[in-house]
Each structure stands twice: as C-alpha cells, then as structure tokens.
N, C-alpha and C positions, 0 to 999 in steps of 0.2 A: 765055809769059813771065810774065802773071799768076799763073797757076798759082803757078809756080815761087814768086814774093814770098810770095804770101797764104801756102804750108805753110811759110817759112823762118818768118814771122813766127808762125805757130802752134806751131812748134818753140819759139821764143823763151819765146811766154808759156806753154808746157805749163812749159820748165825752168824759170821765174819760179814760178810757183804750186808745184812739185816742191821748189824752192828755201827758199821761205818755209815751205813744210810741215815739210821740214826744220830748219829755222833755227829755229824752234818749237818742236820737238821735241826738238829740242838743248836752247834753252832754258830748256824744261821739267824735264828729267833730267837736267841736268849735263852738258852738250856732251858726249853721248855713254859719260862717265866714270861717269855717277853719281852722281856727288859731292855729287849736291844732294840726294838720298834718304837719310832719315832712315838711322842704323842702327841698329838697334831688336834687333840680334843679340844673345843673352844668355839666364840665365833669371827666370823669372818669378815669382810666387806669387799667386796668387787669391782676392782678397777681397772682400767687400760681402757677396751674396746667398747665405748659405752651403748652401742647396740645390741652386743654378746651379753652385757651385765641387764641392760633392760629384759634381754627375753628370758637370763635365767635367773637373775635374781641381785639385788644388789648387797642383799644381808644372808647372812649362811651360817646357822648350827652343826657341828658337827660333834657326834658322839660317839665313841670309839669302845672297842670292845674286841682286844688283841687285834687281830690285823683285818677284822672285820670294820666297818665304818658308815652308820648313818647319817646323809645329809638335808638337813631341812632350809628352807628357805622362808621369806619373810611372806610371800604368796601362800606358806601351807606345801605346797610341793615336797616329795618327801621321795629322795632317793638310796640307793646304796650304793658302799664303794668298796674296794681293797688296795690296801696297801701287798704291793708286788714287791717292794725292794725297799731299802731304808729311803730311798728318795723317790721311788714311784709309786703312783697311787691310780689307779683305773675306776671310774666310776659308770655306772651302767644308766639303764633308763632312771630318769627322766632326764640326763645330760647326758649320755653317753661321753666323756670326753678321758684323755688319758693325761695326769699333772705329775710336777717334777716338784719336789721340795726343793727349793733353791736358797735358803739360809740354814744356817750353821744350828739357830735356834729353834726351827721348822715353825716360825713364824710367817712363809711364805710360800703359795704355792701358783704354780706359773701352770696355764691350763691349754690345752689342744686348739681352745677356741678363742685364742686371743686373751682371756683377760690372765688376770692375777689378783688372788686372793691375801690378802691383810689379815691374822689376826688382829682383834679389835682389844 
C-alpha cells in the first residue's frame, strides 16, 4: 500500500515540474502562438563596416517561420538563423555571426561583425 502512495505522489510532482516547464515555455514564446517573438520578416540593407557588408552582402531577405529564420542575400547565398531571445538572434553558416535587435520596432539589427542591418 506504500508503494502504491509514494509512485501516485511521484506521479503528481513529475506532472507538477512538466507543468511549470511548460507554463514557462508558454510564457516565454507566446503561449504557444508566438506572439511574443519579434517579426523581423522583411528586407534588409547593410551598413557600418563596408568590407563586412561587401563580403556578406549589402541587401538581405529574410523569412521567418516562428523563431526559425531564413536569410538570403542579393549574391543568392542562402543562410539560417534563430531567434534566441526577443532581442537575439544567432545566425549559422554562411555568416556565422551572433545580432542584437536594437530598436523598439525590430527594424534594426546590430551584427558580431560590425555591420548593422536596416529594414528597407
């Protein structure tokens, strides 16, 4: 009969912590929706460091799909990204670099490599 308490009540607290992990998670990202993740969908232009913007691009598509993110460029180059937090975003090969949304309207994003992206 012990048995039996002590797994109902381990039962209890596994859904309890599953719960909260959840409830967290929700949120975090917009109960599920999204909602709360910038959309930063649009295109871009590259400015500041204009050696950084020649080697990766000076025009930039990006398409967004929850906190997943594809970025193309005016050469055809076709990378991915994610969005880490309402204002970070980590993009992998073919830029590797890690950006910070720095306006309020996520019309701007400030990059590892010196430049800074404009929506257009």
């Amino acid at each position: 009969m012990k048995f039996g308490s002590i797994a109902l009540v381990l039962s209890f607290a596994a859904a309890a912590v599953i719960g909260a992990t959840q409830a967290h998670t929700s949120a975090a990202w917009g109960d599920g929706t999204n909602s709360s993740l910038p959309n930063i969908f649009g295109t871009y232009k590259c400015e500041g460091d204009e050696t950084a913007c020649g080697w990766s691009g000076w025009a930039f598509t990006v398409t967004q799909s929850g906190a997943d993110l594809e970025i193309k460029n005016e050469k055809g180059d076709v990378g991915h990204a994610k969005l880490t937090s309402r204002i970070s975003l980590s993009a992998g090969p073919t830029w590797n670099m890690l950006g910070t949304i720095t306006s309020a309207d996520n019309r701007e994003i400030q990059w590892s490599n010196g430049t800074t992206w404009r929506k257009q």
